[in-house]
ROPA-860448 format. One record per residue (C-alpha): residue number from 1; residue in three letters; chain; x, z, y. Coordinates in steps of 0.2 Angstrom, whole numbers, plus 5000, padded with zeros to 4 digits. Example, Ala and Ser with C-alpha at 12.3 -4.5 7.8 and 13.67 -1.06 7.14 Angstrom:
2
  loza  nunu  vexpa     X     Z     Y
     1   ALA      A  5062  5039  4978
     2   SER      A  5068  5036  4995
***
This chain:
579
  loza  nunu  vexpa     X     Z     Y
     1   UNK      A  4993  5166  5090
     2   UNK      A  4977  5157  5095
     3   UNK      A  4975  5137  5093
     4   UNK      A  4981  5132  5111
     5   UNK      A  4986  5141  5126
     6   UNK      A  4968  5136  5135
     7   UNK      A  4957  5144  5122
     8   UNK      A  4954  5149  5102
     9   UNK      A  4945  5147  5088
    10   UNK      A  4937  5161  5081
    11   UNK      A  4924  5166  5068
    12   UNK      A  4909  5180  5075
    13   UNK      A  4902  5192  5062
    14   UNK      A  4889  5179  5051
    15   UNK      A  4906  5167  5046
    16   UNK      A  4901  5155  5066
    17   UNK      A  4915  5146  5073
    18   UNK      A  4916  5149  5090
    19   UNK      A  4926  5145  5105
    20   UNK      A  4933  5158  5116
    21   UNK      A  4941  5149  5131
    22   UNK      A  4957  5156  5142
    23   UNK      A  4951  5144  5158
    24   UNK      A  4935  5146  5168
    25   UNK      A  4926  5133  5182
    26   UNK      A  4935  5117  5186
    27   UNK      A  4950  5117  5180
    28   UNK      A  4938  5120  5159
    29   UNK      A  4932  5103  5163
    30   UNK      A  4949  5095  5165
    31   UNK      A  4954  5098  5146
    32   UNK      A  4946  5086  5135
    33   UNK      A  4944  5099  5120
    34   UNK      A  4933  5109  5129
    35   UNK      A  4924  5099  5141
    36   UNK      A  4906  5097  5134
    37   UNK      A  4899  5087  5151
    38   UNK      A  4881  5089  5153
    39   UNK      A  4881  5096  5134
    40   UNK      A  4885  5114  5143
    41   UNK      A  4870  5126  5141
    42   UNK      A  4865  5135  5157
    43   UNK      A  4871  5152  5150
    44   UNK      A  4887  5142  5145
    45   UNK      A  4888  5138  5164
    46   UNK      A  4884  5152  5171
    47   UNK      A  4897  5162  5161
    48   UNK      A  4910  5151  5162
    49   UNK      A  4909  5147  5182
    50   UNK      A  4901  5129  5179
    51   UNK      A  4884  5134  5187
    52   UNK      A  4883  5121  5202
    53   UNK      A  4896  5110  5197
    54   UNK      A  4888  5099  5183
    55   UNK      A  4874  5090  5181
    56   UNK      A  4857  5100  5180
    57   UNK      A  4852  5090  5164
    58   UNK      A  4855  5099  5148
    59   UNK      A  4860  5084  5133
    60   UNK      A  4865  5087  5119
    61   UNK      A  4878  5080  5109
    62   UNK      A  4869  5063  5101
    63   UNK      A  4860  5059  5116
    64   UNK      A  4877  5059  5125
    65   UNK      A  4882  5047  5110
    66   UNK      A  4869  5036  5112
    67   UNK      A  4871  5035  5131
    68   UNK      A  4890  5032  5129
    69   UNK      A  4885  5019  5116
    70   UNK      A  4875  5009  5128
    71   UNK      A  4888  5008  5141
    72   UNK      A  4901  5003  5126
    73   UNK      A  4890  4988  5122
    74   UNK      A  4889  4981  5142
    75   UNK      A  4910  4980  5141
    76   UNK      A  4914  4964  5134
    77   UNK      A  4932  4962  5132
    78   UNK      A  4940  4971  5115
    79   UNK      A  4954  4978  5129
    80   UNK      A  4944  4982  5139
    81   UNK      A  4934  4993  5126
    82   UNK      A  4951  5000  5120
    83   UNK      A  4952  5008  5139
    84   UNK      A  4933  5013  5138
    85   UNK      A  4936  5022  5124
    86   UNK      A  4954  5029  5128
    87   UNK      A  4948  5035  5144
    88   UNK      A  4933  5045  5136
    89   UNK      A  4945  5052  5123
    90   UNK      A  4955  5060  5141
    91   UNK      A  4941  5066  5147
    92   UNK      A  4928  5075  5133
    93   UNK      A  4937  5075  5117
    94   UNK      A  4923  5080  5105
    95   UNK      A  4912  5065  5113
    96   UNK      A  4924  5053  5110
    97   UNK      A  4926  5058  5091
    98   UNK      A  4907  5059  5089
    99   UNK      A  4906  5041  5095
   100   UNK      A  4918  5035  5085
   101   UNK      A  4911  5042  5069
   102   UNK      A  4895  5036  5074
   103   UNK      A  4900  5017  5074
   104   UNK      A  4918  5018  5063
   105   UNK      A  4917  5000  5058
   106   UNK      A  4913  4993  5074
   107   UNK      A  4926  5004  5083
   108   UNK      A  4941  5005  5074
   109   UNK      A  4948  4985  5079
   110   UNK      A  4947  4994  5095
   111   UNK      A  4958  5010  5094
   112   UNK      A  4966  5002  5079
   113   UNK      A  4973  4986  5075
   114   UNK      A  4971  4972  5081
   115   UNK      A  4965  4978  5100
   116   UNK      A  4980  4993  5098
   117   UNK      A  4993  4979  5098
   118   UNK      A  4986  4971  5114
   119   UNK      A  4985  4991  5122
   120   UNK      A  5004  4992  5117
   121   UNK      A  5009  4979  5127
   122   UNK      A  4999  4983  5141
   123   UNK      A  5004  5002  5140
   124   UNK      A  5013  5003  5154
   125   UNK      A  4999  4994  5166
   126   UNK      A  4982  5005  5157
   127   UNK      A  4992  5021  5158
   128   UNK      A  4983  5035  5165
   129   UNK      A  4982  5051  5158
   130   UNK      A  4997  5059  5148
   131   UNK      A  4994  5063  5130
   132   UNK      A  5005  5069  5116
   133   UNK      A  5024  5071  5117
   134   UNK      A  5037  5059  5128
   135   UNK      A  5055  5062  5121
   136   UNK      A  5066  5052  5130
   137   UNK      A  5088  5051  5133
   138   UNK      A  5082  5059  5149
   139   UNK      A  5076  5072  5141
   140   UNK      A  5082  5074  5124
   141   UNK      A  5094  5087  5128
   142   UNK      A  5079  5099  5133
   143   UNK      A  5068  5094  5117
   144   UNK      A  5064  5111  5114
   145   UNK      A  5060  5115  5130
   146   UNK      A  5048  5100  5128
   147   UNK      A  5040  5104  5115
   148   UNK      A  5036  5123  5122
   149   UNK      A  5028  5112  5134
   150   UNK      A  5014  5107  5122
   151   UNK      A  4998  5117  5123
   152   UNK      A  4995  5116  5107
   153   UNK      A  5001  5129  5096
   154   UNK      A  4996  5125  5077
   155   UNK      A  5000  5105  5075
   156   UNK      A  4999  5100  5057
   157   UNK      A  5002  5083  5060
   158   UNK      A  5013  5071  5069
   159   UNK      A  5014  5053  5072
   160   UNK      A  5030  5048  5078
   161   UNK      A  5038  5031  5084
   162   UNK      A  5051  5023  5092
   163   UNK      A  5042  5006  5097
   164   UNK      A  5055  4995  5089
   165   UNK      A  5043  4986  5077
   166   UNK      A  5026  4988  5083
   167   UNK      A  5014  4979  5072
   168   UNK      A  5020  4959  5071
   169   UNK      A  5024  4961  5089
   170   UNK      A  5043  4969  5089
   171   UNK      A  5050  4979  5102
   172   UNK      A  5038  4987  5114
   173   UNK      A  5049  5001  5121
   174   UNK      A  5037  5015  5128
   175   UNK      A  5020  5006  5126
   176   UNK      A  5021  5010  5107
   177   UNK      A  5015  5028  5112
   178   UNK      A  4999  5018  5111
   179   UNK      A  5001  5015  5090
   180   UNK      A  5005  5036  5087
   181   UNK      A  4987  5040  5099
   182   UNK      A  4978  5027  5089
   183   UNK      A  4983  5032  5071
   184   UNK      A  4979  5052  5076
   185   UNK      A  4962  5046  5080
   186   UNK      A  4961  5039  5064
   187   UNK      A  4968  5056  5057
   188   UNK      A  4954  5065  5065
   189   UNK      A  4939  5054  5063
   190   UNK      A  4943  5047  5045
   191   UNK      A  4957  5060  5037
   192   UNK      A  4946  5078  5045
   193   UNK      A  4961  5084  5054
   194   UNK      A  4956  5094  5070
   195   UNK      A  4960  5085  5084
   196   UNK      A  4972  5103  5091
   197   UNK      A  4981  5099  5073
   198   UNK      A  4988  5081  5079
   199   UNK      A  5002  5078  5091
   200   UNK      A  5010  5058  5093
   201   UNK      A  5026  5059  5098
   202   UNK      A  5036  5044  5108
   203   UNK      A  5053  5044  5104
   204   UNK      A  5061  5031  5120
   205   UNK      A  5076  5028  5115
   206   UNK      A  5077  5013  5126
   207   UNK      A  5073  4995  5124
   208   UNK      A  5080  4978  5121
   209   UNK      A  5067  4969  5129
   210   UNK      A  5075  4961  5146
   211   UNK      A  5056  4958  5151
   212   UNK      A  5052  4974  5153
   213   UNK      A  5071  4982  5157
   214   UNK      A  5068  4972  5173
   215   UNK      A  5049  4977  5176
   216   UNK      A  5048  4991  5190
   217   UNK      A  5031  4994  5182
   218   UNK      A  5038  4999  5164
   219   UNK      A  5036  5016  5163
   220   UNK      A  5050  5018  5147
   221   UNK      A  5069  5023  5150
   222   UNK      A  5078  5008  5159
   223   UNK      A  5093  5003  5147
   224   UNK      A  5097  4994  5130
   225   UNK      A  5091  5003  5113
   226   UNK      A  5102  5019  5106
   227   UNK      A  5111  5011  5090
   228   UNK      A  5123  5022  5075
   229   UNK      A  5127  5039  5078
   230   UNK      A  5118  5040  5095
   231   UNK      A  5102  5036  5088
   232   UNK      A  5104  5045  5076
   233   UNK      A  5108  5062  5085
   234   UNK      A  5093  5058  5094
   235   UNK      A  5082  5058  5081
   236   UNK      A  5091  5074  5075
   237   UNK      A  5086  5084  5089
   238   UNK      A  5069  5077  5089
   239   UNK      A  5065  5085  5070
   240   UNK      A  5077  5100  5074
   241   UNK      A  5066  5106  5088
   242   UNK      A  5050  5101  5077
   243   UNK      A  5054  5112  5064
   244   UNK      A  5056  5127  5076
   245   UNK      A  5039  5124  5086
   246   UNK      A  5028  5118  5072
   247   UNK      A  5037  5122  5055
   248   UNK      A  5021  5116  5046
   249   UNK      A  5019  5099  5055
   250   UNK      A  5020  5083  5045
   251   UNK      A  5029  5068  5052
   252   UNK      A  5021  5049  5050
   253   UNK      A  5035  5039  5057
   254   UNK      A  5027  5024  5064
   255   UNK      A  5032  5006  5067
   256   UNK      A  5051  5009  5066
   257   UNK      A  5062  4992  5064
   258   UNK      A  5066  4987  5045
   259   UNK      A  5084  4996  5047
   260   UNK      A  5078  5013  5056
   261   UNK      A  5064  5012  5043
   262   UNK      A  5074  5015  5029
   263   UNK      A  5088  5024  5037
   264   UNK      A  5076  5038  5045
   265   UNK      A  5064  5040  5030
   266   UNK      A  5080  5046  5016
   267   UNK      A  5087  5054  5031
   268   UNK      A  5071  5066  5034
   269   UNK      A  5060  5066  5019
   270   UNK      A  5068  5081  5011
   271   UNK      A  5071  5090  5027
   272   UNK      A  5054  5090  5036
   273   UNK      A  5039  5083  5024
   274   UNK      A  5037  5065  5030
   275   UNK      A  5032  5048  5026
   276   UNK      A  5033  5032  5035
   277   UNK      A  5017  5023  5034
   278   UNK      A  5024  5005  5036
   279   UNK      A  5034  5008  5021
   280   UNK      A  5024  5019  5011
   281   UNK      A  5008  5018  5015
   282   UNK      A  5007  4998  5016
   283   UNK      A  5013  4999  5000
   284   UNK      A  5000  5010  4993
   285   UNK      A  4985  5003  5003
   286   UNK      A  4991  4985  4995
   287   UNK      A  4993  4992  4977
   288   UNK      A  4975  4998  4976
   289   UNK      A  4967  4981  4983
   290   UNK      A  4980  4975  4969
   291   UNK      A  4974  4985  4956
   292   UNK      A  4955  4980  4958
   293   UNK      A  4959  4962  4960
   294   UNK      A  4966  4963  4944
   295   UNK      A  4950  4972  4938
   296   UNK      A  4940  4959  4944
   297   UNK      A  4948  4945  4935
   298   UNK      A  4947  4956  4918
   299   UNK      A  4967  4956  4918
   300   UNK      A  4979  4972  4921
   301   UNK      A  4993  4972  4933
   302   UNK      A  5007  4969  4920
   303   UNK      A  5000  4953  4917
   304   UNK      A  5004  4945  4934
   305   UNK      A  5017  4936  4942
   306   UNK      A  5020  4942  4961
   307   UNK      A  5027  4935  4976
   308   UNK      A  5028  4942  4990
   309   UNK      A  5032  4933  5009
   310   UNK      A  5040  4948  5021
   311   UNK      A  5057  4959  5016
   312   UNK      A  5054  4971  5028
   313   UNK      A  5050  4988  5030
   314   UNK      A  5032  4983  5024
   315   UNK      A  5036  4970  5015
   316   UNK      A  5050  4983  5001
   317   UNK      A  5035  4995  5001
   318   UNK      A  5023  4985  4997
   319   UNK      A  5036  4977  4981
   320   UNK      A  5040  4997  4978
   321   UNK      A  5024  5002  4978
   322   UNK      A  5019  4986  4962
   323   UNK      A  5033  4991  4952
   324   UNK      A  5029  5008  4952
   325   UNK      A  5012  5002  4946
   326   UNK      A  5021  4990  4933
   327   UNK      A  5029  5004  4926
   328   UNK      A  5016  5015  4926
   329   UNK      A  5005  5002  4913
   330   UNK      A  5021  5004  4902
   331   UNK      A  5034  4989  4907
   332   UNK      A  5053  4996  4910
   333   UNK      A  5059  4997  4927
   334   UNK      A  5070  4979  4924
   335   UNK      A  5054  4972  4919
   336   UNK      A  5044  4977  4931
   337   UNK      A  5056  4970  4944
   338   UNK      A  5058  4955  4934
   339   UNK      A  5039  4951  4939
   340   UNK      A  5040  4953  4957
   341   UNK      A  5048  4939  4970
   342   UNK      A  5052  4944  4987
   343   UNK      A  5057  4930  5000
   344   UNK      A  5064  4935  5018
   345   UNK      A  5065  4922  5031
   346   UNK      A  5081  4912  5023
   347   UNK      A  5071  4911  5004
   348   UNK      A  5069  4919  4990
   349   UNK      A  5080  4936  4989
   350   UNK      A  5094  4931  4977
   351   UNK      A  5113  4940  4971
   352   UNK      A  5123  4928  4977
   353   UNK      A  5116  4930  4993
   354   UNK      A  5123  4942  5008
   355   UNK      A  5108  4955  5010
   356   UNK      A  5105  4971  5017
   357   UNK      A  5105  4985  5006
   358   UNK      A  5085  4986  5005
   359   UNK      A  5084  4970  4999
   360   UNK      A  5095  4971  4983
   361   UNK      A  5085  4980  4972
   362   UNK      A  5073  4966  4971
   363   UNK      A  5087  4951  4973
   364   UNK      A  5087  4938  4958
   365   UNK      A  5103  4933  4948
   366   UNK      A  5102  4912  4951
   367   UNK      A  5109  4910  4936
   368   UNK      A  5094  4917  4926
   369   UNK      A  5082  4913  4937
   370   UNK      A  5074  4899  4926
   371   UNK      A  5068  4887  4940
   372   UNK      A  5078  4875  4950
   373   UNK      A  5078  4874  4969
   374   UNK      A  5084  4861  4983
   375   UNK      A  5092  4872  4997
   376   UNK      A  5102  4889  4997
   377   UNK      A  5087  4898  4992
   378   UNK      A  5070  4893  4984
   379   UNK      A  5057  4893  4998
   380   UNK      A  5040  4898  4998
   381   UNK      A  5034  4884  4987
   382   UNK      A  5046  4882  4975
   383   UNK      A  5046  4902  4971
   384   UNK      A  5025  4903  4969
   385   UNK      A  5028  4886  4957
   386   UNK      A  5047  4892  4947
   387   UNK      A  5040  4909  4945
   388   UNK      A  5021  4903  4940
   389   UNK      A  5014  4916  4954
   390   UNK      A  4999  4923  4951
   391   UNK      A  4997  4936  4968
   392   UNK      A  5003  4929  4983
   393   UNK      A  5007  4944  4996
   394   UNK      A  5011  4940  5015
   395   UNK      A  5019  4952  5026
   396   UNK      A  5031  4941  5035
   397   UNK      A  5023  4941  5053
   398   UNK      A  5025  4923  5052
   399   UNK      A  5007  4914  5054
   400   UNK      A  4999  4903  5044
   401   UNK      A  5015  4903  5032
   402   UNK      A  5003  4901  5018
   403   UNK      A  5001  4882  5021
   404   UNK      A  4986  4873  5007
   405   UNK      A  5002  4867  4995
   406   UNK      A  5008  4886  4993
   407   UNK      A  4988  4892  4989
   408   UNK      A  4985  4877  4980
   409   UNK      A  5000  4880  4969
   410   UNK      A  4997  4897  4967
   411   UNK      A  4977  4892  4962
   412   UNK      A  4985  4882  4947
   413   UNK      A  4996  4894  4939
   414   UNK      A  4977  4905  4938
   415   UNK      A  4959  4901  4937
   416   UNK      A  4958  4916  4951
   417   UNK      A  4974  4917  4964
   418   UNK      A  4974  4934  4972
   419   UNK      A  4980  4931  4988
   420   UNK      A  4985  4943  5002
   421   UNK      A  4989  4935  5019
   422   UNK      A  4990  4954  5027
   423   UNK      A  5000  4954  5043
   424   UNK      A  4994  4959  5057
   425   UNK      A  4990  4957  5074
   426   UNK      A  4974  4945  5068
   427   UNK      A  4984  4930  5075
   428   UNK      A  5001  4934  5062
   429   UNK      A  4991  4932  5046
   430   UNK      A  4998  4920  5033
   431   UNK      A  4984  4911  5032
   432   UNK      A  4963  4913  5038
   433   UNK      A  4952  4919  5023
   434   UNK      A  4940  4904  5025
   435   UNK      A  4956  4893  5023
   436   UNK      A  4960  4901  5006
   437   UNK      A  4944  4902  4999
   438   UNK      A  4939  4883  5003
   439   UNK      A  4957  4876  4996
   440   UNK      A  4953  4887  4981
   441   UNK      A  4935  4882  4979
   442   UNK      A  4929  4900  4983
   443   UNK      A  4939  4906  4967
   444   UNK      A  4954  4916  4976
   445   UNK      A  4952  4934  4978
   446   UNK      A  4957  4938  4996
   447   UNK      A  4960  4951  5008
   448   UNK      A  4969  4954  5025
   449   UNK      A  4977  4967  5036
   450   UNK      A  4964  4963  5052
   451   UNK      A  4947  4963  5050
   452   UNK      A  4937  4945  5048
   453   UNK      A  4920  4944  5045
   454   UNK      A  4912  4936  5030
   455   UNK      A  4916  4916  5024
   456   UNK      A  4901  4909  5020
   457   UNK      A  4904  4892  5008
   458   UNK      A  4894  4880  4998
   459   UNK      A  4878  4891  5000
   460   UNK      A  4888  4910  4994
   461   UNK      A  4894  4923  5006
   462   UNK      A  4912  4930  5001
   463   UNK      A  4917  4950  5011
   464   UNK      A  4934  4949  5016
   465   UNK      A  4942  4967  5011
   466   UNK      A  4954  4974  5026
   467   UNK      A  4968  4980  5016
   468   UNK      A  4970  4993  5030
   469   UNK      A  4983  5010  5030
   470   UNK      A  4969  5020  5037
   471   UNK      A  4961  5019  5018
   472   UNK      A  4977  5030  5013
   473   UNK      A  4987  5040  5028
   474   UNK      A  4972  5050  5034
   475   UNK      A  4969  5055  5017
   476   UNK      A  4986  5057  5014
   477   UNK      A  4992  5068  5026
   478   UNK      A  4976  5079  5025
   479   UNK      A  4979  5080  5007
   480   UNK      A  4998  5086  5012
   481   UNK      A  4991  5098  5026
   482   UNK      A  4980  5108  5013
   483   UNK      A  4990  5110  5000
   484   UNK      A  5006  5115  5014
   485   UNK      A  5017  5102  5005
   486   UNK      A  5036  5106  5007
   487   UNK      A  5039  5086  5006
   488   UNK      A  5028  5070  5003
   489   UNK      A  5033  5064  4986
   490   UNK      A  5034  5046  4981
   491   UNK      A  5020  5050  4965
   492   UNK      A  5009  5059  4979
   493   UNK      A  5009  5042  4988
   494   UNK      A  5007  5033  4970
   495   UNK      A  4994  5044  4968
   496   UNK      A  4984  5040  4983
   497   UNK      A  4984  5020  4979
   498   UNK      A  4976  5025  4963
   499   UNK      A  4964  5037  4975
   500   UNK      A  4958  5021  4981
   501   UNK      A  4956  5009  4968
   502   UNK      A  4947  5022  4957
   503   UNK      A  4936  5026  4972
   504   UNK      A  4932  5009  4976
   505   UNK      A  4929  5003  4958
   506   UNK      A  4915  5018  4956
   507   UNK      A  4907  5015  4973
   508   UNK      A  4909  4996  4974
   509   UNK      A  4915  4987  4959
   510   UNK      A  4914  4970  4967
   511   UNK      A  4924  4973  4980
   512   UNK      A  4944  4975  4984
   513   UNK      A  4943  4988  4997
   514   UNK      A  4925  5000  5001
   515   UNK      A  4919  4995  5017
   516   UNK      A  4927  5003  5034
   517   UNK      A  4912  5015  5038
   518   UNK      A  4916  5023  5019
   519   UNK      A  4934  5029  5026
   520   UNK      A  4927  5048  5027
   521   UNK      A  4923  5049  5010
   522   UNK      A  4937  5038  5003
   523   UNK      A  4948  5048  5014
   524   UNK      A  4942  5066  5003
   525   UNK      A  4943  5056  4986
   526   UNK      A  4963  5052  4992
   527   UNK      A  4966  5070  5000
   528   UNK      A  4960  5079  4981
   529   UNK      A  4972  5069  4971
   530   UNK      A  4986  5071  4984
   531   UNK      A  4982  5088  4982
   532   UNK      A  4983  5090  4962
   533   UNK      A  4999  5078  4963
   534   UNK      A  5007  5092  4975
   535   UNK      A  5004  5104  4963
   536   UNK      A  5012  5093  4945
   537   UNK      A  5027  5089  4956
   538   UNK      A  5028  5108  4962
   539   UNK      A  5028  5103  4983
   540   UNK      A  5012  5115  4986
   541   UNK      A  5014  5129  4993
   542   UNK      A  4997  5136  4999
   543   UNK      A  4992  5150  4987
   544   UNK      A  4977  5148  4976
   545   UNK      A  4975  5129  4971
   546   UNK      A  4981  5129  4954
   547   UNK      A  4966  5138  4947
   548   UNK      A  4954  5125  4955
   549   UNK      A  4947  5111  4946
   550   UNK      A  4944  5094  4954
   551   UNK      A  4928  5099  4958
   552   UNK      A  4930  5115  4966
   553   UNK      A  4945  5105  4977
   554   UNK      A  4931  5092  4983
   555   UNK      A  4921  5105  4989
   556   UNK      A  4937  5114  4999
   557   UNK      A  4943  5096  5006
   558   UNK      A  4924  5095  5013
   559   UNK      A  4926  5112  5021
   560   UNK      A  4940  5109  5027
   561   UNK      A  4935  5093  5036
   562   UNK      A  4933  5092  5055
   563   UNK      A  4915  5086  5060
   564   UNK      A  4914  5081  5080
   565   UNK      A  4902  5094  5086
   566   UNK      A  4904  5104  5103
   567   UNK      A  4906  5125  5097
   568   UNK      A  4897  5139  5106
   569   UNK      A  4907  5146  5122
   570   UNK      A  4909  5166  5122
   571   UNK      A  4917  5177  5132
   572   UNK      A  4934  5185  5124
   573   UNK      A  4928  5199  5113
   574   UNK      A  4937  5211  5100
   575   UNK      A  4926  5207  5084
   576   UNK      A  4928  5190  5072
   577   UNK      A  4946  5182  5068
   578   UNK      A  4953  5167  5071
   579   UNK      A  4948  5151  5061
***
C-alpha cells in the first residue's frame, strides 16, 4: 500500500528515496507534502504539468528558508507568528519543517507553548485549512468511515485530545485541535517521525464553556461535555476504529482533565500502546531536571525531601515519576512515598481527608505526620517547613503561588533549594526565575515549564533550564515506533528520564536541561534507551534488535530519522520498492 493516496515513497536502483506522485498540475500544489514552490526543477515541471504555473525561478530549499526567515522576523506579535508558521505548514510541508529545524529554539514558544495556548483559544477565529482527524458526537457513529477518510495510509503516530484541560487554561472545546498539530510538529522536527507518520486526532466531545456554547463562531459541537458511560463509548469507538486503520499507531493522549486522565490512560494502555504525556511524560521530563539538580548539589535523590504544589494529572505524574526514582537508588516503595508531599488546592493530601482515588497513594496519615498545622490541612508553608523540603515542585496552574516566605523557607532547610515553578502558559508559573534566585541569593537551582531568558544578578548570569515534554515524547514515541512496541511501559517511560539526565550530564554538566536546539540529538539518545527498555520488558516486536549493541542502535535511530528535504519527483515506474 503506498504512503498516502496522493503519492509514495520509493527507493530507485542506487538505495535514492524518491517521490512517485498520483496527482499532476494544480491540484500537486495544493497538498503540502508535495508542494516544493519555486524549489520545482524545470524537468520536474515539465513532467508533472507545473510548466507555466510557477515561478520561473529555480530556489532551492535553504534559499526558500532564508527568504521565509526574513519575512518571519518582519511579524511582530508571537500569535501572530504562530498563524505565519501554521499557514506555511498548510501550504509546503517540507518548507515549514526545514524552517523550523533551522531556528528550533527561536521557534518552538511559537508552535509550542506558551504561544500554542494563545492559538487554542483563538482556534476557532485562525482556522483556515483542515488538518488531522475531527471526531465528533455528530460523527462518531461513522468513525470508521472517518478515518478511511484520511489520506494517509501508514500513521505511526497519533496525538489525541479531548480539550478538557488544555495547558493551565481548562476547557477549550475544539480549539485544543491546536495542542495535537503543535505536539506532531515537535514529533517531526525533534523526535524524526515523518510528517505522513503523524495524525492529531480532536475528539469534541462537547464543551462546558457557556462562552463559546453561545458563540456562533465556535466551530466545536454546540452542547455540554459527554460524562460516564457516554464518554466513555466515545472514546471506545475512537481506539476501535484506530486499531483497524492504523494498527501500528501510537496514541499520546493530550491535555485530558485530571479524571479522564487517569481513567483513559488504564483504560487504553494495554489495548492500544499509549501514553498520556501530561501524566507521564511531565513526570519523566521533571525527573531528569530532578536528577541533575541533585548532581549539581553533590547529593542523590534519596537524600531530599519533596513537595510538590499541583495533584493533577501532571502534578501525580510528576510524584510517580520521583518515587520510581526513589526506589530505583534503593528506598522501599513506603519510603520513597514517605519523602514526597503533594498539596492540592485544600492543602496538604492527608487520609483523613475525602480525595479522589489518584490522590491516595501519596495521602499522609495526620497522626504520623510529625508537624503540626493550624487549618484542615497544612498549606504551602507549613508543609515546605513540617516536612524540611528540600525540592519545591509547582504544577498547580496557580501563579505566583510560591510567594518569598515558601522559597525562603525552603532555602533554609538547604544551602541550594531546587525549585521548579513549572506551569505553564508563562503567566501560571509559581513563581519568575529572577524572583527565586534573588530571595535565594542566586543559590537555588531553578527551572520552568515556559521559556525565560537568562537572570542576570550581582554581576553572574544564571540559564534558566525549560523543563519541557518535548525533551522526552518525541523521543519517546520514536523510540516506541522503531521497536513496533505492543504497549508503552511505565520502565520505558523511567527509562527515558534517565535518557535525559545522563545526556545532559555528558553534554552539559552545569546545566539542568540541554539547551532547546539540542532536542534532535537528545531526542536519539532517548529513542535508543526506549529501544533497549522494549526489548528487557519483552514489548518489541520488530525483528532484528536484540543482536544490536547500543552503538549499532544510534546508528539505526539516525537512519531512521526524518530530515526536511524536498525528494526527487519521478514518473510511476515498475523498478525500486517502497521506503
Amino acid at each position: 500500500m503506498p504512503v498516502t493516496t496522493h503519492y509514495d515513497v520509493r527507493r530507485d536502483a542506487e538505495g535514492h528515496r524518491y517521490l512517485e506522485p498520483f496527482v499532476k498540475g494544480f491540484d500537486l500544489t495544493r497538498i503540502p507534502l508535495l508542494n516544493k514552490g519555486t524549489a520545482f526543477t524545470h524537468e520536474e515541471r515539465e513532467k508533472l504539468g507545473l510548466d507555466g504555473l510557477i515561478a520561473p525561478q529555480v530556489d532551492s530549499l535553504n534559499t526558500l528558508v532564508d527568504r521565509l526567515y526574513r519575512d518571519y522576523v518582519q511579524v511582530q506579535k508571537p500569535l501572530d507568528k504562530h498563524v505565519f508558521l501554521r499557514h506555511l505548514q498548510d501550504r509546503n510541508e517540507v518548507l515549514f519543517y526545514a524552517l523550523l529545524a533551522a531556528h528550533v529554539e527561536e521557534m518552538l514558544p511559537i508552535v509550542y507553548t506558551p504561544t500554542v495556548g494563545q492559538a487554542v483559544q483563538e482556534f476557532s477565529k485562525i482556522y483556515r485549512v483542515p488538518r488531522g482527524l475531527m471526531l465528533s458526537t455528530d460523527n462518531i457513529e461513522r468513525a470508521e468511515q472517518a478515518l478511511d477518510n484520511v489520506p494517509l495510509n501508514d500513521v505511526r503516530i497519533i496525538v489525541a485530545t479531548d480539550s478538557s484541560a488544555i495547558l493551565g487554561i481548562g476547557d477549550q472545546g475544539f480549539g485544543g485541535m491546536g495542542i495535537s498539530i503543535g505536539k506532531l510538529s515537535l514529533y517531526v522536527v525533534a523526535g524524526g517521525v515523518g510528517p505522513d507518520k503523524t495524525l492529531p486526532v480532536e475528539l469534541d466531545v462537547g464543551t462546558n464553556r457557556q462562552d463559546l456554547l453561545d458563540d456562533p463562531d465556535y466551530l466545536g459541537v454546540h452542547h455540554k461535555r459527554l460524562t460516564g458511560d457516554e464518554y466513555l463509548a466515545f472514546v471506545d469507538r475512537f481506539v476501535e476504529a484506530t486499531r483497524k486503520r492504523y494498527p501500528k499507531a501510537i496514541i499520546q493522549w493530550e491535555d485530558f482533565s485530571r479524571d479522564a486522565a487517569f481513567t483513559v490512560l488504564e483504560r487504553y494502555r494495554k489495548v492500544v500502546p499509549s501514553f498520556n504525556d501530561d501524566i507521564q511524560g511531565t513526570g519523566a521530563v521533571v525527573l531528569a531536571g530532578v536528577l541533575n539538580a541533585c548532581r549539581l548539589k553533590g547529593e542523590r535523590l534519596r537524600d531530599q525531601r519533596i513537595v510538590l504544589h499541583g495533584a493533577g494529572a501532571g502534578g501525580i505524574g510528576v510524584t510517580d515519576a520521583l518515587r520510581r526514582g526513589l526506589m530505583r537508588e534503593g528506598l522501599s516503595d513506603e519510603e520513597a512515598r514517605a519523602r514526597l508531599f503533594v498539596l492540592d488546592q485544600t492543602g496538604l493530601l492527608l487520609s483523613d481527608r475525602n480525595l479522589e482515588a489518584y490522590k491516595r497513594t501519596y495521602a499522609h496519615d495526620p497522626a504520623s505526620l510529625g508537624f503540626s498545622y493550624a487549618g484542615r490541612a497544612p498549606s504551602l508553608l507549613e508543609t515546605v517547613q513540617g516536612a524540611k523540603a528540600t525540592i519545591l515542585v509547582g504544577l498547580s496552574g496557580v501563579a505566583r503561588a510560591f510567594g518569598e516566605d515558601v522559597v525562603k523557607a525552603v532555602h533554609a532547610n538547604t544551602a541550594q533549594p531546587i525549585v521548579f515553578p513549572l506551569s505553564n502558559p508563562t503567566a501560571n508559573c509559581e513563581a519568575l526565575p529572577g524572583d527565586v534566585l534573588r530571595w535565594t541569593d542566586g543559590a537555588a537551582l531553578v527551572s520552568t515549564g515556559s521559556p525565560f531568558a537568562p537572570v542576570e544578578l550581582n554581576g553572574k548570569t544564571y540559564p534558566i533550564g525549560q523543563g519541557n515534554n518535548a525533551f522526552i515524547f518525541p523521543g519517546l514515541g520514536f523510540g516506541a515506533i522503531l521497536a513496533g512496541a505492543r504497549e508503552i511501559t511505565d520502565e520505558m517511560v523511567l527509562e527515558a528520564a534517565y535518557a535525559l539526565a545522563d545526556y545532559t550530564a555528558r553534554t552539559h554538566p552545569d546545566r539542568l536541561y540541554p539547551p532547546v536546539d539540542e532536542l534532535p540529538a537528545a531526542s536519539i539518545e532517548v529513542a535508543v534507551r526506549v529501544i533497549q527498555q522494549t526489548l528487557r520488558d519483552g514489548v518489541a516486536q520488530e525483528k532484528g534488535l536484540d543482536g544490536l549493541d547500543e552503538a549499532a542502535l544510534t546508528d539505526l535511530v539516525r537512519a531512521k530519522f526524518w530530515v526536511p528535504k524536498y525528494l526527487p519527483f519521478r514518473a510511476p515506474a515498475q523498478e525500486g520498492r517502497q521506503a
